[in-house]
N, CA, C and O of each residue as an XYZ file, in Angstrom:
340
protein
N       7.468      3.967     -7.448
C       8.286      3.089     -8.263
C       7.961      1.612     -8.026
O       7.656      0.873     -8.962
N       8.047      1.112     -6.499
C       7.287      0.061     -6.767
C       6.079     -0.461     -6.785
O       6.002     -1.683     -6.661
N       4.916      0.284     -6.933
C       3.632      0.552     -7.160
C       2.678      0.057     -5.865
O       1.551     -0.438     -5.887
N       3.574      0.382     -4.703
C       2.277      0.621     -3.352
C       2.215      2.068     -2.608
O       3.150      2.796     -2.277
N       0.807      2.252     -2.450
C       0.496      3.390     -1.222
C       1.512      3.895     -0.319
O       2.415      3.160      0.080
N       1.389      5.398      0.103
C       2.232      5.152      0.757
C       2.087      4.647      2.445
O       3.076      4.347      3.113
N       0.623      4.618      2.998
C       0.050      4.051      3.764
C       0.544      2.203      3.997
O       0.672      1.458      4.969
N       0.687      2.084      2.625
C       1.121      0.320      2.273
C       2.623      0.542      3.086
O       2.956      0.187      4.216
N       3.365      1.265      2.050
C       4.541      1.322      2.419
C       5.193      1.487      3.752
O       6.121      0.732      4.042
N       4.679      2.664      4.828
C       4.766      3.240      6.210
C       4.355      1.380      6.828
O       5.226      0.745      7.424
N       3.581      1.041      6.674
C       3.089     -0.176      7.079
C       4.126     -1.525      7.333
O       4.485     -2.049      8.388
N       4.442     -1.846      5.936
C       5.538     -2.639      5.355
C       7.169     -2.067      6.524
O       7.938     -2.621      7.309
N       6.965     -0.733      5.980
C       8.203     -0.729      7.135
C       8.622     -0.246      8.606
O       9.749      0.102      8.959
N       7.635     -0.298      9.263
C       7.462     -0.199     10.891
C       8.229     -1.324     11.023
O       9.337     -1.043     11.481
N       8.014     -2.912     10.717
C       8.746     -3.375     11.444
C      10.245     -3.686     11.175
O      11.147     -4.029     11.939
N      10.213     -3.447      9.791
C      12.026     -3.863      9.589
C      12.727     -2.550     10.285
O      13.617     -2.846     11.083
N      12.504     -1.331     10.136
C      12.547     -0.306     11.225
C      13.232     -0.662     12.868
O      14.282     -0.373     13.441
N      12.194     -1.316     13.160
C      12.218     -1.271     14.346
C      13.241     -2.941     14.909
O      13.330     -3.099     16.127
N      13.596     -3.513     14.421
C      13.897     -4.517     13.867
C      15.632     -4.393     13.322
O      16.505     -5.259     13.276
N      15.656     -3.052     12.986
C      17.095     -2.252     12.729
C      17.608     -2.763     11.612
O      18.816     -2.843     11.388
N      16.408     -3.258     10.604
C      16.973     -3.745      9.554
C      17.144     -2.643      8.509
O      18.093     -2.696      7.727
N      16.050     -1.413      8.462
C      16.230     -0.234      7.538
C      16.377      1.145      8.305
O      15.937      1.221      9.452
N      16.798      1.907      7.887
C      16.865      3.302      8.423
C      15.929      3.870      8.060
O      15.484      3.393      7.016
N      15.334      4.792      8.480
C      13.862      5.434      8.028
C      14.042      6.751      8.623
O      13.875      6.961      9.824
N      14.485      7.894      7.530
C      14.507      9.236      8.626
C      13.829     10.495      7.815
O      13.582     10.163      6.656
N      13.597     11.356      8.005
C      13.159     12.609      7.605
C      14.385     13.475      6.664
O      15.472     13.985      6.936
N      13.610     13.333      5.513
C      15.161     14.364      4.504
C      15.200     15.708      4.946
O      14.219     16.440      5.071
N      16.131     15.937      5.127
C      16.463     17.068      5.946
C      15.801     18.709      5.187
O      15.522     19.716      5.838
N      15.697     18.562      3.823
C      15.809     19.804      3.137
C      13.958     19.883      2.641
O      13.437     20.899      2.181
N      13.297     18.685      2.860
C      12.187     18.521      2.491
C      10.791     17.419      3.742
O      10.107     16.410      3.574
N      10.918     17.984      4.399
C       9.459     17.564      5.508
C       8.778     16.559      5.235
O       8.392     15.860      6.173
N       8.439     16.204      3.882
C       7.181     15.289      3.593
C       8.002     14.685      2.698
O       7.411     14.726      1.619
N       9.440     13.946      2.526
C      10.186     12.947      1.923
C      10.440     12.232      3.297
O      10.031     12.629      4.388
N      11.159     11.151      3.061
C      11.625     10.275      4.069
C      12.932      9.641      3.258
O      13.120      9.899      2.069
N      13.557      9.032      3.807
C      15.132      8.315      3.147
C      15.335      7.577      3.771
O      15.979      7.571      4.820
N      14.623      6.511      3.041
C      14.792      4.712      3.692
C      15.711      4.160      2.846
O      15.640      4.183      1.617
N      17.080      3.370      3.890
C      18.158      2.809      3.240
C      18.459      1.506      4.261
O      18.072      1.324      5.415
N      18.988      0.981      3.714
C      19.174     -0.595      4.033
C      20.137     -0.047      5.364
O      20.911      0.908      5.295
N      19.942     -0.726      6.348
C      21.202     -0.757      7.679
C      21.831     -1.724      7.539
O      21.495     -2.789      7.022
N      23.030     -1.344      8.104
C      23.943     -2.802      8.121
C      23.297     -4.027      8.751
O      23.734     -5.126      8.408
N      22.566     -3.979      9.403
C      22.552     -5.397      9.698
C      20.870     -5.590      8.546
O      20.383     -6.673      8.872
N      20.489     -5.305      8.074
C      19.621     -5.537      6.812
C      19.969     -6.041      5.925
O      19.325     -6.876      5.288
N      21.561     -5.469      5.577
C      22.399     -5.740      4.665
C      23.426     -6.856      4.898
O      24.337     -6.997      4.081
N      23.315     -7.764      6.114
C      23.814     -8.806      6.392
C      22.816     -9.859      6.498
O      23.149    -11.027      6.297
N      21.180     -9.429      6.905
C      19.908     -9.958      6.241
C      19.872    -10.304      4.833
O      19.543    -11.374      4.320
N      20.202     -9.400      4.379
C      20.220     -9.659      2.755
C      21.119    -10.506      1.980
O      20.736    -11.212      1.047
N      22.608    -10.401      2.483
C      23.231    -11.270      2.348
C      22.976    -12.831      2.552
O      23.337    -13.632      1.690
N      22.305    -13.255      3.787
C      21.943    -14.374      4.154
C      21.403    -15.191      3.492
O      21.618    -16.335      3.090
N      20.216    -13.998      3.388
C      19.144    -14.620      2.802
C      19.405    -15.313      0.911
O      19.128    -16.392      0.387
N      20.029    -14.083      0.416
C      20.148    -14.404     -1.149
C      20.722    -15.716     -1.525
O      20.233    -15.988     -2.622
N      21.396    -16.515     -1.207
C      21.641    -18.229     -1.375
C      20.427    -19.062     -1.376
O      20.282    -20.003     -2.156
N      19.358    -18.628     -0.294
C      18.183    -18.932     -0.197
C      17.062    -18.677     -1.202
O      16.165    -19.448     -1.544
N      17.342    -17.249     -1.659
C      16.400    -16.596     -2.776
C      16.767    -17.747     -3.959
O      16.106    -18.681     -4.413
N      18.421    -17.142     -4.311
C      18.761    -17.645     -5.585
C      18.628    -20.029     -6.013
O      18.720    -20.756     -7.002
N      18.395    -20.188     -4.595
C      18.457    -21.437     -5.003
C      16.569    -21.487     -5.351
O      16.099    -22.205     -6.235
N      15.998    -20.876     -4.749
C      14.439    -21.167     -4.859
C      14.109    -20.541     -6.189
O      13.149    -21.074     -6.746
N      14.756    -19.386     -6.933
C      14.356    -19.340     -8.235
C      15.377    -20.432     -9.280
O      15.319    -20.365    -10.508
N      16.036    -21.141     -8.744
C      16.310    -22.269     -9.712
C      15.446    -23.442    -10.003
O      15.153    -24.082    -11.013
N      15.124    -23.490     -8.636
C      13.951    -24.364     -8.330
C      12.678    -24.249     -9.248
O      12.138    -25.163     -9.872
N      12.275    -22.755     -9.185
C      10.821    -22.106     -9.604
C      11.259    -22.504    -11.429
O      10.608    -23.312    -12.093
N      12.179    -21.919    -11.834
C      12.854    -22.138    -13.531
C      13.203    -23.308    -13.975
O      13.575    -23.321    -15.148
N      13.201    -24.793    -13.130
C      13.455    -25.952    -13.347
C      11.994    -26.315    -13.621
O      11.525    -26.605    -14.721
N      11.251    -26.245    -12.279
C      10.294    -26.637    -12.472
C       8.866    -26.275    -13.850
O       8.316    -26.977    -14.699
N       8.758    -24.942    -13.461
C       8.081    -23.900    -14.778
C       8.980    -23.735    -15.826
O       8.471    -24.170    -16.859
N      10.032    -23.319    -15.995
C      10.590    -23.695    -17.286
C      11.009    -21.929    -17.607
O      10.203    -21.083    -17.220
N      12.015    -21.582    -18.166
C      12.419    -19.893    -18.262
C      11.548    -19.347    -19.072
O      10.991    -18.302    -18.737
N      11.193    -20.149    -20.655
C      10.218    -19.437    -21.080
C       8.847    -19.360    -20.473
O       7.966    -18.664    -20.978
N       8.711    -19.909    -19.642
C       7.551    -19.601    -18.933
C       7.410    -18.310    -17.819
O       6.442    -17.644    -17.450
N       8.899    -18.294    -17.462
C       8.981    -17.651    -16.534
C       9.240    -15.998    -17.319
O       9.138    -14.931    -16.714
N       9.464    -16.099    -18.254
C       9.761    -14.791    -19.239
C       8.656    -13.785    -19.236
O       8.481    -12.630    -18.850
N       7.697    -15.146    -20.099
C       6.378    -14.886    -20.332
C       5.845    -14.421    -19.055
O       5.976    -13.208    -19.214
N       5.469    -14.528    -18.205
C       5.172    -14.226    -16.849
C       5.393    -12.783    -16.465
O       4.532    -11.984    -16.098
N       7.103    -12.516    -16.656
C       7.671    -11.552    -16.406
C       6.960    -10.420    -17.215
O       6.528     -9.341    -16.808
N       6.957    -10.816    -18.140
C       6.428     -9.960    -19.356
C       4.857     -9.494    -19.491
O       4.606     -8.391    -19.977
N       3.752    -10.413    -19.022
C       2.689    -10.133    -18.590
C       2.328     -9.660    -17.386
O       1.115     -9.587    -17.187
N       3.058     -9.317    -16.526
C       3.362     -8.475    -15.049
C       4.067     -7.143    -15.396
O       3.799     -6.014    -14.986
N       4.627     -7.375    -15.891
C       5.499     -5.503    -16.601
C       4.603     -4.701    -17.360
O       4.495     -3.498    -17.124
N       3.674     -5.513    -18.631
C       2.664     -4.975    -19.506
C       1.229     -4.620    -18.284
O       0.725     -3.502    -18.385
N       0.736     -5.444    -17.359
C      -0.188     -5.204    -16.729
C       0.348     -4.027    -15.278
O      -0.463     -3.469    -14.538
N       1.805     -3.892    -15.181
C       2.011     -2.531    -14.282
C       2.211     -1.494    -15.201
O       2.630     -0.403    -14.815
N       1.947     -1.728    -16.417
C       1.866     -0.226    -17.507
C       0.851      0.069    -17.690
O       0.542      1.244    -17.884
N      -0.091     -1.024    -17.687
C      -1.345     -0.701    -18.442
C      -1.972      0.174    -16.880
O      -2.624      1.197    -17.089
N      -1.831     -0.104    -15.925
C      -2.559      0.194    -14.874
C      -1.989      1.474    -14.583
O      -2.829      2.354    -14.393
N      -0.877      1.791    -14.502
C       0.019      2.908    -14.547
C      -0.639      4.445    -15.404
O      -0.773      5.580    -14.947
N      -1.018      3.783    -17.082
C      -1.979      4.830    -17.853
C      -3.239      5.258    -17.327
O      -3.931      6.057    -17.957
């Protein structure tokens, strides 16, 4: 779904893992799934952080402009389809 390996992915999350920011465990009914979910304190990471996110995409939309930023959006969605076929 979000279009990395899962080599990428295992990678990406060793350290928030370990870090106790995500849970990472073995689905019980299926061996070769995993069930990664936000931990509470990830989820107080996340909290933190989003004032931070949301002021820097005001920033990014002031500066570039929304229709720019549309357009953008829109040529990143069409090029994860096209690659997807």
């Amino acid at each position: 779904m979000i279009g990395i390996d899962r080599t990428t992915l295992n990678r990406t999350l060793q350290p928030l893992t370990k870090e106790g920011l995500v849970s990472n465990k073995r689905h019980p009914d299926d061996r070769r799934a995993r069930i990664v979910s936000l931990a509470a304190r990830g989820r107080n990471r996340l909290a933190a952080a989003m004032p931070h996110w949301k002021s820097a995409q005001r920033e990014m939309n002031k500066i570039v402009g929304n229709a720019t930023i549309l357009a953008l959006n829109s040529l990143l969605e069409l090029t994860t389809q096209k690659l997807r076929t």
